[in-house]
C-alpha positions as a printed Julia matrix, in Angstrom:
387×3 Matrix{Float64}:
 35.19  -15.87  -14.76
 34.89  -19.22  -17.27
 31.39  -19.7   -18.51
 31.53  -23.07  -19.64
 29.98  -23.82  -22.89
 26.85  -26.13  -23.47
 28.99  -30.14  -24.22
 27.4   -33.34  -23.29
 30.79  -35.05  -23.84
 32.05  -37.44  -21.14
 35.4   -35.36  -20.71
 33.27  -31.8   -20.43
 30.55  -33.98  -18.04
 33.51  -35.27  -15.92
 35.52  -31.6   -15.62
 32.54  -29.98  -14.39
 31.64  -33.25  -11.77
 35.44  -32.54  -10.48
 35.26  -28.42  -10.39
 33.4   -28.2    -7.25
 35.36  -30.63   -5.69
 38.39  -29.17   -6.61
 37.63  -25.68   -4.68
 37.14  -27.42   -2.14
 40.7   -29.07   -1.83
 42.52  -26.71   -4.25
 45.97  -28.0    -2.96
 44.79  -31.72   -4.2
 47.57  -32.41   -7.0
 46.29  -35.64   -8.47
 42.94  -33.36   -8.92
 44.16  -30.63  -10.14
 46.23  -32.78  -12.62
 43.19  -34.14  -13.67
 40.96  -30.87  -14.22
 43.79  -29.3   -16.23
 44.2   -32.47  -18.19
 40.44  -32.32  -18.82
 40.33  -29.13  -20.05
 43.68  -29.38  -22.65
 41.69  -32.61  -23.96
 38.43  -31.05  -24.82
 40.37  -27.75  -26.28
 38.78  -25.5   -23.07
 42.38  -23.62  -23.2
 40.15  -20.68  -21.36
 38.88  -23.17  -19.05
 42.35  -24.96  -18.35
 43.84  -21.24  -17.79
 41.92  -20.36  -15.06
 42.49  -23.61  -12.99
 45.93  -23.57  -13.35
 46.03  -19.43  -12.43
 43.8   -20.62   -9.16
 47.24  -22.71   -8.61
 49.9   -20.46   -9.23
 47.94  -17.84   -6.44
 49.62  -20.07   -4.29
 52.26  -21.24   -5.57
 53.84  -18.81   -8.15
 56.89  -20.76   -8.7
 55.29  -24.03   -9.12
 57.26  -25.83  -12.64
 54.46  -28.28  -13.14
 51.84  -25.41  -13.37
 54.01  -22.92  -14.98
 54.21  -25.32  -17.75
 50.86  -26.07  -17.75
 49.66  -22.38  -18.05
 52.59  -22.19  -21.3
 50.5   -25.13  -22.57
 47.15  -23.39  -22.1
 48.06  -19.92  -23.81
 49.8   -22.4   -26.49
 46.52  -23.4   -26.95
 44.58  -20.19  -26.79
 47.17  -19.11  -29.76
 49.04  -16.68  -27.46
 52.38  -17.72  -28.55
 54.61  -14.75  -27.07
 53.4   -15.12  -23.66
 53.63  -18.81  -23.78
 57.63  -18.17  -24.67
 58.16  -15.79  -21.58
 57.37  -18.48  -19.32
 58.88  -21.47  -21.23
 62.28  -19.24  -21.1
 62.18  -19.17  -17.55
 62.14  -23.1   -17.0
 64.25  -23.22  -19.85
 66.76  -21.94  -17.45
 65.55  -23.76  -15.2
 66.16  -26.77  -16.63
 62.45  -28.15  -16.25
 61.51  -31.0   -18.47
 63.79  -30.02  -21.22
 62.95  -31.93  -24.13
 59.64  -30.86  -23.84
 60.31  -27.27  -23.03
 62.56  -27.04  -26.31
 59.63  -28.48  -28.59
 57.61  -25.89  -27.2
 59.55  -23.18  -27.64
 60.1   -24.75  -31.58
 56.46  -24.78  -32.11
 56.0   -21.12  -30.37
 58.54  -19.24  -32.84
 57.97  -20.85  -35.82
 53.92  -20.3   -35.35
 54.77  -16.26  -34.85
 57.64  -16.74  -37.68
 60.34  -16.41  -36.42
 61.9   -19.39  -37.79
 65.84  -18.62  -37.27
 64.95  -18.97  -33.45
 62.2   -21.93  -34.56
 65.06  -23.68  -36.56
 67.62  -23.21  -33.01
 65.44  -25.04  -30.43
 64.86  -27.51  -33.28
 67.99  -28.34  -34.15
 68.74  -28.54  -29.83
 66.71  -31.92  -30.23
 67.43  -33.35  -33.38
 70.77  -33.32  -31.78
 69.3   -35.02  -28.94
 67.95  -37.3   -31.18
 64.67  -36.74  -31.31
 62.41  -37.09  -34.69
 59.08  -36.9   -33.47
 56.82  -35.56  -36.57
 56.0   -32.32  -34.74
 59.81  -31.22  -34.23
 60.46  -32.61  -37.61
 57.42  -30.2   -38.98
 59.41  -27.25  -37.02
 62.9   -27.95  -38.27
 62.32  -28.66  -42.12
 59.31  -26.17  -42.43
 61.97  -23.46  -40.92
 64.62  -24.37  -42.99
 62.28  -24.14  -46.34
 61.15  -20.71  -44.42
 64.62  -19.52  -44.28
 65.68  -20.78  -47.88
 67.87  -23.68  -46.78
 66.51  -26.27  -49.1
 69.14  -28.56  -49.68
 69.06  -28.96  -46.0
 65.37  -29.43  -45.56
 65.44  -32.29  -48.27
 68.28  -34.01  -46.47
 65.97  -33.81  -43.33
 63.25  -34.97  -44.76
 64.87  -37.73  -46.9
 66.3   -39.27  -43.43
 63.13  -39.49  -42.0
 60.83  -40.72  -44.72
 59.03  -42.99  -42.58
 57.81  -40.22  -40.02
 56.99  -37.8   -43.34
 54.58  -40.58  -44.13
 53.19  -41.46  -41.22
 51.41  -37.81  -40.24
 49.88  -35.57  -42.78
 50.62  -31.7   -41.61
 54.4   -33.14  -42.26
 53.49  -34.83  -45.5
 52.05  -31.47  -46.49
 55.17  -29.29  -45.44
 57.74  -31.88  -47.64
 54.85  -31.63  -50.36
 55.66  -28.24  -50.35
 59.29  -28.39  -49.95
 59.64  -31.02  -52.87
 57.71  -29.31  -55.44
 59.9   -26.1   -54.75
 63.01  -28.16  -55.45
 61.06  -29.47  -58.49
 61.26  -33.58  -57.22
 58.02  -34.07  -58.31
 57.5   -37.42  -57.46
 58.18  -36.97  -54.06
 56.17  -33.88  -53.95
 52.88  -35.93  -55.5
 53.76  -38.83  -53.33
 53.93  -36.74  -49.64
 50.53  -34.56  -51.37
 48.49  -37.63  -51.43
 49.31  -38.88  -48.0
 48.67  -35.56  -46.33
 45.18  -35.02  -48.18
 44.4   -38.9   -48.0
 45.02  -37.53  -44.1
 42.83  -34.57  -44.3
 41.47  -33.72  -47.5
 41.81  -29.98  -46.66
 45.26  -29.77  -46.57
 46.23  -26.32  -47.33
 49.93  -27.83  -47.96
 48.6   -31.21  -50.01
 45.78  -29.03  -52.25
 48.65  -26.59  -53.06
 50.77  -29.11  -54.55
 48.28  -30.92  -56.48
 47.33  -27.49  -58.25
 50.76  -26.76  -58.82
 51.37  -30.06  -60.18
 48.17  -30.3   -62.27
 48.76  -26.17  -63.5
 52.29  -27.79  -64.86
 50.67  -30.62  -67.04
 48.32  -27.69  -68.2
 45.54  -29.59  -66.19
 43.96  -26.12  -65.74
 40.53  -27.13  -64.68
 42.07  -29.38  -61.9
 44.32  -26.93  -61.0
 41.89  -23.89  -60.87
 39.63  -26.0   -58.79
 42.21  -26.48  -56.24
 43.71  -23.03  -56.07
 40.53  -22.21  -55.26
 39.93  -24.22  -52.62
 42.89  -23.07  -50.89
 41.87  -19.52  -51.09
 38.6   -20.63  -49.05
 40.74  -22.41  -46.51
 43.29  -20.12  -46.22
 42.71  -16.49  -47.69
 45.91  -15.34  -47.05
 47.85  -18.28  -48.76
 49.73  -16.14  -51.65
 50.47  -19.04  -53.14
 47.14  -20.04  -54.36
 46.58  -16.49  -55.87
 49.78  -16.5   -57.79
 48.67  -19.99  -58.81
 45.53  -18.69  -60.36
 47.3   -15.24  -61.33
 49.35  -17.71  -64.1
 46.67  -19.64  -64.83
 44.87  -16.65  -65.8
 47.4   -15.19  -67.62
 47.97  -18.74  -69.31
 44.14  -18.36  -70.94
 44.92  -15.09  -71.77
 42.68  -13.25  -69.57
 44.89  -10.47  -68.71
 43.03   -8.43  -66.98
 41.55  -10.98  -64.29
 45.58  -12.38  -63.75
 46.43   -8.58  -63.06
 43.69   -8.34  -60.31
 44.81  -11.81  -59.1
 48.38  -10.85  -58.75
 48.13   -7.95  -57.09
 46.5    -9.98  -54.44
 49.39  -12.05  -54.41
 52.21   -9.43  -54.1
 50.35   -7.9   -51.59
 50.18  -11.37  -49.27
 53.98  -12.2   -50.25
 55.75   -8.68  -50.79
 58.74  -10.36  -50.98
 58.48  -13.03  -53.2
 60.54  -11.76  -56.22
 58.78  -14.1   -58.43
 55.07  -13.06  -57.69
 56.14   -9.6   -59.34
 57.85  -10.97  -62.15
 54.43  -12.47  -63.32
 53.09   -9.02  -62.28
 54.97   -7.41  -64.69
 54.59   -9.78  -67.5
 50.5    -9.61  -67.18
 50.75   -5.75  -67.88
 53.21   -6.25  -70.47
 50.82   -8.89  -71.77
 47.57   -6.38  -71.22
 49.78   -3.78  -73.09
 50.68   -1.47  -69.7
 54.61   -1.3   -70.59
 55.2     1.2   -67.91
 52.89   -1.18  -65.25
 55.22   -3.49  -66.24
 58.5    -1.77  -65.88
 57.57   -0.78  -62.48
 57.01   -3.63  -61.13
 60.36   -5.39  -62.98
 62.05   -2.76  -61.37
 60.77   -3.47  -57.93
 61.53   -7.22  -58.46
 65.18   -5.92  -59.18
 64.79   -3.51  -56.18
 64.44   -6.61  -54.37
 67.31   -8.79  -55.21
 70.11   -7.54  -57.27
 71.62  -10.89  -57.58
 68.52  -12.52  -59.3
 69.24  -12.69  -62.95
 65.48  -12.73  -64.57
 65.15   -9.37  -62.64
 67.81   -7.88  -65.15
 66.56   -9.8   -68.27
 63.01   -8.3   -67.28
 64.28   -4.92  -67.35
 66.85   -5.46  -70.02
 63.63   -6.22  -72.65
 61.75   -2.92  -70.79
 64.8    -0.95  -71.44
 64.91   -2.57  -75.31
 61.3    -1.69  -75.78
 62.22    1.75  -75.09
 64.87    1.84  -77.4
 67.55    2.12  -74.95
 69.73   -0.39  -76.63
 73.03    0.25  -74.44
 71.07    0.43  -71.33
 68.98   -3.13  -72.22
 72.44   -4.58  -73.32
 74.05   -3.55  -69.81
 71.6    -5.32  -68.02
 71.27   -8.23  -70.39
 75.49   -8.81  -69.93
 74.49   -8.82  -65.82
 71.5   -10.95  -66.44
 73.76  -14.02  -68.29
 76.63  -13.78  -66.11
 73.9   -14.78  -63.03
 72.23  -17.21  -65.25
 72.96  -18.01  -68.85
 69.95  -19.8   -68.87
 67.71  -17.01  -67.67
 64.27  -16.87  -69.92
 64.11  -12.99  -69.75
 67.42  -11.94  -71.19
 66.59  -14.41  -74.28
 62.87  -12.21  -74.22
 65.32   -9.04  -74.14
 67.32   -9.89  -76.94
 64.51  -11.25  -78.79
 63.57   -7.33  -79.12
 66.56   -6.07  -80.07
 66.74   -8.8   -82.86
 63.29   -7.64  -83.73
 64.1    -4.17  -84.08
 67.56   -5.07  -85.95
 65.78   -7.38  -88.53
 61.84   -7.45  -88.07
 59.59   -9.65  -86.22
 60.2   -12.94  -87.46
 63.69  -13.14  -86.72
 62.95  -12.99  -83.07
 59.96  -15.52  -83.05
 62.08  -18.4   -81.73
 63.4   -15.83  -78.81
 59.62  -14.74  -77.98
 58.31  -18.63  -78.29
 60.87  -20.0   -75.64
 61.02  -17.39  -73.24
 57.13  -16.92  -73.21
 56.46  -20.62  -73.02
 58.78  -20.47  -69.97
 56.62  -17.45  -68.7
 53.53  -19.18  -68.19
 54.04  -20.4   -64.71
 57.54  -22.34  -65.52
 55.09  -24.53  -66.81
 57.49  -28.12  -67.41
 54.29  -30.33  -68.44
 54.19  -31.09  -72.3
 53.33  -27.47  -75.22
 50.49  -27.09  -76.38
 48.6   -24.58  -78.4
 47.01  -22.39  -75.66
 50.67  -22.09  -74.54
 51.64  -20.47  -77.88
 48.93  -18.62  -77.98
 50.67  -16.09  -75.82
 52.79  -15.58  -78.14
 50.81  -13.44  -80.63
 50.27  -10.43  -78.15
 54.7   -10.66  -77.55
 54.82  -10.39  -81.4
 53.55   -7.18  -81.55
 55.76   -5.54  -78.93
């Protein structure tokens, strides 16, 4: 049985007025309405449970109440049962529009965002752009790596972005990845100007500070993020680079870990894994966790300049220029391949020949960084020298 919890607030005063009078007519709809709608308003999901379960002893099949119990375990975060009965007026055809934005919200909270992104995309056809569907559909896309399609979302609806914070924060998040910066700031600000702990908005800002070397800002807010959110890889990776950035190799190992282990996935979280034990001098750390990165994705390029320059270090010159030739024809650009041949130049005709190689591809290192050189950013270059 509910034990209601000690609230002198009108809604929690009025609930508990109606209660007894509600078990005394239990088939009174307007009151039952009422208690329910009492209960979702001061968050006593528990509370709001129970009266509608008192309802559905009678009357199982009852739409209105099955929906309100999906509501109630929506709001008690239990997200799978909440889907079992949203399916079945699904097929029902109760209330559809807001069935659908339900069952958005309920997948993409457990993530699973390919179903998330399937109900979502139901009502945008509809036409519906209400912020919370538009949170669903463009954080799922980003979720599923469909970008470009996220940004066309979220361009199209600019106004809504602005107008609520948790989606200001998501197309922070979503802009910075896609490196439109001023967008990114822009959509940051509104969603902390919203709610200054925004996980999404804080995030940003750090990554945006961390790229015009801003590193106290930047640290600050990292920080702050792991507080909020522990298990927000993100923020660890942040303050992985920024650690490796000052040179403190040895802290940005420890901090990376963290981070691989909270997004085992993320090719690029073990990419700076690797380069803080190359950095800390732990070549075969290093190579290990290159070669997981490349275990990962085979089509990434930097995975096979990372383990092109592992393989040079080694001496294995045909086996570092195999996997350079794979690493340029995914990316000519790639910064690792440069670092790979940068070693084999070095061993060919000494140190200095490679310096330009080790500058550029260890200035691109340090986070990606795209804010202005300085010196602490060549500063990392002394310990590549020596490789």
């Amino acid at each position: 049985m509910y034990s209601p919890a000690v609230s002198q607030s009108p809604t929690a005063t009025r609930l508990e007025r109606l209660i007894p009078l509600l078990g005394s007519e239990p088939d009174n709809l307007p009151l039952h309405r009422e208690c329910v709608e009492l209960a979702m308003r001061g968050k006593e999901y528990a509370r709001a449970l129970e009266i509608v379960d008192a309802r559905l002893t009678r009357h199982p099949a009852d739409a209105e109440s099955l929906y309100a119990r999906s509501n109630a375990l929506i709001g008690l975060g239990r997200h799978a049962e909440a889907i079992e009965i949203l399916k079945v007026l699904e097929q029902q055809g109760v209330a559809r529009i807001a069935v659908l934005q339900n069952l958005a919200t309920c997948h993409y909270l457990l993530g699973q965002f390919e179903n998330a992104h399937a109900y979502a995309e139901q009502l945008l056809a509809a036409g519906e752009r209400s912020a919370g569907l538009l949170h669903s559909a463009i954080s799922s896309l980003h979720h599923l790596g469909r970008a470009d399609e996220a940004v066309a979302l979220a361009d199209a609806n600019a106004e809504v972005v602005a107008s609520n914070g948790l989606l200001a924060g998501a197309c922070a998040l979503l802009y910075s990845d896609v490196e439109q910066t001023g967008k990114a700031a822009k959509f940051a600000a509104i969603a902390l100007a919203q709610n200054p702990n925004s996980v999404e908005g804080l995030t940003v800002q750090a990554t945006l500070a961390a790229a015009n070397l801003d590193t106290e800002q930047a640290v600050h807010q990292y920080q702050r993020v792991t507080q909020l959110a522990p298990q927000n890889g993100r923020a660890w990776l942040g303050l992985g680079m920024l650690a490796m950035l000052g040179q403190d190799f040895s802290n940005a190992k420890v901090l990376l870990a963290h981070a691989t282990e909270l997004m085992p996935s993320h090719v690029g979280s073990w990419h700076a894994r690797g380069w803080a034990h190359l950095f800390s001098g732990d070549t075969a750390g290093a190579e290990q966790f290159f070669a997981h990165a490349l275990e990962l994705d085979r089509n990434f390029g930097e995975s096979h300049g990372a383990m092109a320059a592992m393989l040079a270090m080694k001496g294995d010159r045909q086996g570092a220029e195999r996997e350079i030739e794979i690493a340029e024809r995914l990316d000519r650009s790639g910064m690792t391949s440069h670092f790979a041949r940068a070693i084999l130049t070095s061993h060919d005709h000494g140190p200095e020949a490679s310096r330009a190689y080790i500058r550029d591809s260890v200035r691109a290192l340090a986070g990606r960084f795209r804010g202005k050189p300085n010196a602490i950013l060549l500063k990392l270059v002394e310990p590549t020298k020596k490789l």
